[in-house]
N, C-alpha and C positions, 0 to 999 in steps of 0.2 A: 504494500500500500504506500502510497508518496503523500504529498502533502496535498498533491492537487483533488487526489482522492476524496482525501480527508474534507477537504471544505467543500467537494460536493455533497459529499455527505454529512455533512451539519446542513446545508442548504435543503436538503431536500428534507431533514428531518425537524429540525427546532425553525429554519425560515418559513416553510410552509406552516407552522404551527401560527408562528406571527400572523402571517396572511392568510388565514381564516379567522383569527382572529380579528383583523384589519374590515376583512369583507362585512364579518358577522355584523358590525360599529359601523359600517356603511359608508366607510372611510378610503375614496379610489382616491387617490393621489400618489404621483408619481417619485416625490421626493419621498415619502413618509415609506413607501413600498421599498424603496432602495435601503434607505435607516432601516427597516425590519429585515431585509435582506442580510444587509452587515452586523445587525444584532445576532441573527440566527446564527452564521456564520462564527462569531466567537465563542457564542453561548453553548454551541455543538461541540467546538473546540476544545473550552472548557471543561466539558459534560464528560470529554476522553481522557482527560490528565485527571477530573475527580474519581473517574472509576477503575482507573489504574492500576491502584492496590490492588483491587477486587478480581479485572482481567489477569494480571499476572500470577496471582494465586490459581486461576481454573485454567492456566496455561493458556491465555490467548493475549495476541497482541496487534492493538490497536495504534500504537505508536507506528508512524513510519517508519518503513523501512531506509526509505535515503537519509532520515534521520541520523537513526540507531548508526547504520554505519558510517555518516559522516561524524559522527564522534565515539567511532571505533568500540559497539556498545553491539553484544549478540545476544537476542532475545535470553537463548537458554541460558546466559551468562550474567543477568540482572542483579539476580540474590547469590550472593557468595554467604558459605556457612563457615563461622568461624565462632570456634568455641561453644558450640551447636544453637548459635545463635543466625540467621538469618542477615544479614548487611547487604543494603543495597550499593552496586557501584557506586562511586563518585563522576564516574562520565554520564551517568544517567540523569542525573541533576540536573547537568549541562546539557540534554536532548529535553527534559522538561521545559526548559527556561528557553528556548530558542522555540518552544512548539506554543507556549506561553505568550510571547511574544509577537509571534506570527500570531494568535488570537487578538492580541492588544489593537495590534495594525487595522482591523475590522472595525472598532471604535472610534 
């Protein structure tokens, strides 16, 4: 999955939410449709870094891939166990905060 992926898919899932909502309020305007577009879009975004934890415990990931390996980060390689304790990489922080960011830019 890439990034371009990604924010179709917040588009087609929290922006279309916006815009039934938009419809439902009987509210057509072209500017206001575009703001719900770019809302959708991060709030989707978002919606993938909150549930993070949760994918990567049932072994799935949402994160992109040109992400992960632009900062040299391999899915099955997330959680390192040391001292039978679970530690997330510290490159992975850095594919949050850039994926984070890229939400930010929709705002």
């Amino acid at each position: 999955m890439s990034i371009e992926e990604l924010e179709v898919y917040a588009e087609n899932t929290r922006s279309l939410m916006l815009y039934m909502t938009l419809h439902l309020l009987q509210i057509d305007n072209v500017q206001v449709n575009l703001a719900a577009s770019h809302l959708g879009r991060a709030l989707g975004i978002c919606d993938i870094i909150r549930k993070t934890p949760y994918y990567l415990a049932m072994q799935r990931g949402y994160i992109p891939n040109d992400l992960l390996l632009k900062h040299n980060v391999f899915f099955d390689r997330i959680y390192e166990k040391q001292g039978g304790h679970p530690k997330v990489m510290e490159e992975f922080y850095d594919v949050v905060l850039e994926l984070a960011s890229y939400a930010k830019k929709h705002l």
